[in-house]
N, C-alpha and C positions, 0 to 999 in steps of 0.2 A: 870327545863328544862331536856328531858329525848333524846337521842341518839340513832340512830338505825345505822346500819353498812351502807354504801356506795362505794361501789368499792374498796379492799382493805383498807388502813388506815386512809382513809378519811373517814367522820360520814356526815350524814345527817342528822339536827335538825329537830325533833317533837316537839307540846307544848301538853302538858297537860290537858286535857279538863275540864273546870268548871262546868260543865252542861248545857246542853241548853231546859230552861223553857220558854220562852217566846215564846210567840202566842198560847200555848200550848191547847189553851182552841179553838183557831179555828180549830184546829186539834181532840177535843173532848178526849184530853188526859190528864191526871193528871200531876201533875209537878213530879213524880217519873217515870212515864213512856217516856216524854218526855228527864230527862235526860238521862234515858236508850239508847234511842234511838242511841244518838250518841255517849256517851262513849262504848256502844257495840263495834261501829266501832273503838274504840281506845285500846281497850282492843285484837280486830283480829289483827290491826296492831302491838301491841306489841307481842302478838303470833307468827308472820311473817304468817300470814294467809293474803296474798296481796288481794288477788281478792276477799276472803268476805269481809274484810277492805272496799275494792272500792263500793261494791254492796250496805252494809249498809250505807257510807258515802254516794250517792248516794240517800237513801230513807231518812236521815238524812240532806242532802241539800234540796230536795223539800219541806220537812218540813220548815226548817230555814234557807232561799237562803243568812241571812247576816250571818251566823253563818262561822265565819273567819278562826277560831281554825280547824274546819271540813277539809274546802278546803285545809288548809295549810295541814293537814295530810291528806288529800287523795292524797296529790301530791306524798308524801316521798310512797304511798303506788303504786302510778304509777312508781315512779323511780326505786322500785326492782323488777319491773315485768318489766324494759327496755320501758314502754310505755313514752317516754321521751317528746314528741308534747303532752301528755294529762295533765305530770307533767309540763309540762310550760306554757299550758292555767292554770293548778288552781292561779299558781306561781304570772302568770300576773295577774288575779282577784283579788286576797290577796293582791298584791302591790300596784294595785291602790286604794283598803279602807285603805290600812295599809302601806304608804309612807316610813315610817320612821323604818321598821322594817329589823334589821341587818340579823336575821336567814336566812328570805330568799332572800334576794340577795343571801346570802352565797352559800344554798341552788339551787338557778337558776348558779348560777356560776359554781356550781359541775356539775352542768348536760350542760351549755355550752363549756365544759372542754371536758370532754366523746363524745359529739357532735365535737368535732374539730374546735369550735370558740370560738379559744382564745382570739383575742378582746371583744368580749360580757364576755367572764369568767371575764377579764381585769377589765372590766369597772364595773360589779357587786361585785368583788371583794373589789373595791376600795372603794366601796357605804358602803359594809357591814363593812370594817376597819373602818372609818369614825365612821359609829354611835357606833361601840363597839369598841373601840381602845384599851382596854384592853380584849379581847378575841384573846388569842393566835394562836388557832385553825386556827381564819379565815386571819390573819394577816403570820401563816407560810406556808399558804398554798397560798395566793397571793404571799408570795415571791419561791414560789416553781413554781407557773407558771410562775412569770416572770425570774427566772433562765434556765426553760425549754426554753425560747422565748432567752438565751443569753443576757437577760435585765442584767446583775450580778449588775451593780451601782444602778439600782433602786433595786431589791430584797433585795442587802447590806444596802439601806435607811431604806424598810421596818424592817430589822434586829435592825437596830440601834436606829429607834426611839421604836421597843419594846424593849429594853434591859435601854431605859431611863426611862419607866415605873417600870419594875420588872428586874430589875438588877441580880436578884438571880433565874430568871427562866434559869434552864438548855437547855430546848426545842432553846432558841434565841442563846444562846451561841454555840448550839449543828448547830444548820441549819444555822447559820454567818461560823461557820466552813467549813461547806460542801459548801455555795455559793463562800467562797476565795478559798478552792481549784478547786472548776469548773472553778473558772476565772483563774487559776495557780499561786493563790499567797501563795503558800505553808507556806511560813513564817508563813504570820497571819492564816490562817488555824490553823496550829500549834497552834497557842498561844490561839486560840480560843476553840478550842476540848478540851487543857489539862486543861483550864477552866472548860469547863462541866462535866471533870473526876474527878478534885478535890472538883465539888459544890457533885456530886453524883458519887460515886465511883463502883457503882454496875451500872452505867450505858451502858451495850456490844455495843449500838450501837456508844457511842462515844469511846470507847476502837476501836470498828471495823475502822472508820472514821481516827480516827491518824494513825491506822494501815496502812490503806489503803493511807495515805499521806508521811507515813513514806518511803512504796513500790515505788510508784511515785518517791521519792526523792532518792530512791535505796539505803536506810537503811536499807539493807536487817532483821539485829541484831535487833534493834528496830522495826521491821514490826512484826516481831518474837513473840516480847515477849507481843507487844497489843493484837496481834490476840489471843495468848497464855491463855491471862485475858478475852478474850471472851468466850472462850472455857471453860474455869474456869467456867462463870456465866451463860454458854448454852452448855452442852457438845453435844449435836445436831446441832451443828452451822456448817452446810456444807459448806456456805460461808465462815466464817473462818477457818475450817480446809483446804479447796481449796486453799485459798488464803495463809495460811501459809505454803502450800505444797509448792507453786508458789517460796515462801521466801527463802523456802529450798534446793530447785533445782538449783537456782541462784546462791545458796551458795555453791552445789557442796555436800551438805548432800544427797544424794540419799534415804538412808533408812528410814530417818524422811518422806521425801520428800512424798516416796511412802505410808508411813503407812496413812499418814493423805492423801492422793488421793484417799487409797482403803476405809478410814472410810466416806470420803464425799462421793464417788461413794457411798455405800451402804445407806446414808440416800437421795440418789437422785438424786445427780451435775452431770448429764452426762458428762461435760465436763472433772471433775475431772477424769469420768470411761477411758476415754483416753490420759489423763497426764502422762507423763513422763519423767524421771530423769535417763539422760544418764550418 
């Protein structure tokens, strides 16, 4: 199973093409040239060449209109060029020969997400958990949209029946942390991030996350010293230079304060570029 980017940190599943020989002889083509035909178009898409991707899938589907593999990747190759009504007609063709296939719900879910219908994300979400219950990816990112919805008890279900599967995945323990503190239960928050920093200690973004619950709870000293270990393992981390600036201010350190506003101002934080510590 290979990955192609989608909107920031979310991924969009491609498969792999096996070849497509069949019929190949009412087409007058040899079974080398027939599998050419559409691993070409798999091979543009893995290039981020979108629009030859679509073109050759395209003369790769009138060839072989069952050929599943095709339409599912021509869709991931509509969704980075934003043609998002053409990525959910393939979406919908491939789902109805292929019912039971987790990818692309997953797959239709990202793109009803970015379209602004969260129920359809919801409900495709739920389909693709289901048949892959142990794929993390599609499991933290339903509870990311049902956190975005203020759902926190259902996204803390989805957390907890992944964490009875793989107990030692950091990712469940890391996104249970972030959904108790959206809901303000700083405690298990707590208890849940310092989990993800002891399974993996080089992990910044759960170093960032206590940080940023320790600020909430106005530990300023503790907000301090997480953000501090981010910085350690990302010395470009404008977010946590900003935010330990923020720590410092509070605290009435001026000079920390400002050093770390003017180094995040220079990789970027506009807001940092106007922070200040009276």
């Amino acid at each position: 199973m290979n990955t192609i980017q989608f909107k920031g940190t979310q991924k969009l599943f491609i498969k792999l093409s096996a070849g497509a020989v069949i019929l190949a002889a009412s087409f007058h083509l040899s079974a080398a040239q027939a599998a050419d035909l559409c691993t070409q178009a798999d091979q543009s898409l893995a290039k981020s060449q979108y629009a030859q991707a679509i073109n050759e899938y395209a003369i790769c589907l009138k060839a072989y209109p069952n050929n599943d593999t095709a339409r599912f990747n021509r869709a991931a190759a509509f969704v980075n060029l934003k043609k998002y009504k053409e990525a959910l007609n393939d979406y919908n063709d491939f789902l109805k020969r292929q019912p039971t296939d987790a990818e692309a719900y997953f797959n239709r879910a990202l793109i009803y997400k970015t379209l602004k219908q969260p129920e359809k994300a919801l409900e495709d979400s739920r389909l693709a958990v289901e048949l892959a219950p142990d794929q993390s990816e599609m499991r933290i990112f339903r509870s990311q949209l049902l956190s975005s919805l203020k759902k926190y008890k259902e996204a803390l279900s989805e957390m907890e029946n992944g964490l009875k599967i793989a107990p030692q995945k950091v990712s469940y323990w890391l996104e249970r942390g972030k959904i108790y503190q959206l809901s303000g239960d700083y405690s298990k928050a707590h208890a849940d991030l310092t989990q993800a920093i002891n399974l993996e200690q080089t992990n910044s973004d759960a170093w960032f996350q206590r940080g940023l619950n320790f600020y909430k709870q106005k530990e300023y000293y503790k907000a301090i010293y997480d953000f501090s270990q981010v910085i350690k393992l990302k010395p470009n981390s404008a977010n946590a230079l900003s935010n330990r600036g923020l720590a410092y201010s509070l605290l009435d350190k001026c000079i920390e304060a400002r050093q770390d506003f003017a180094r995040a101002c220079k990789l970027g934080d506009k807001q940092a570029c106007s922070a200040k510590c009276q």
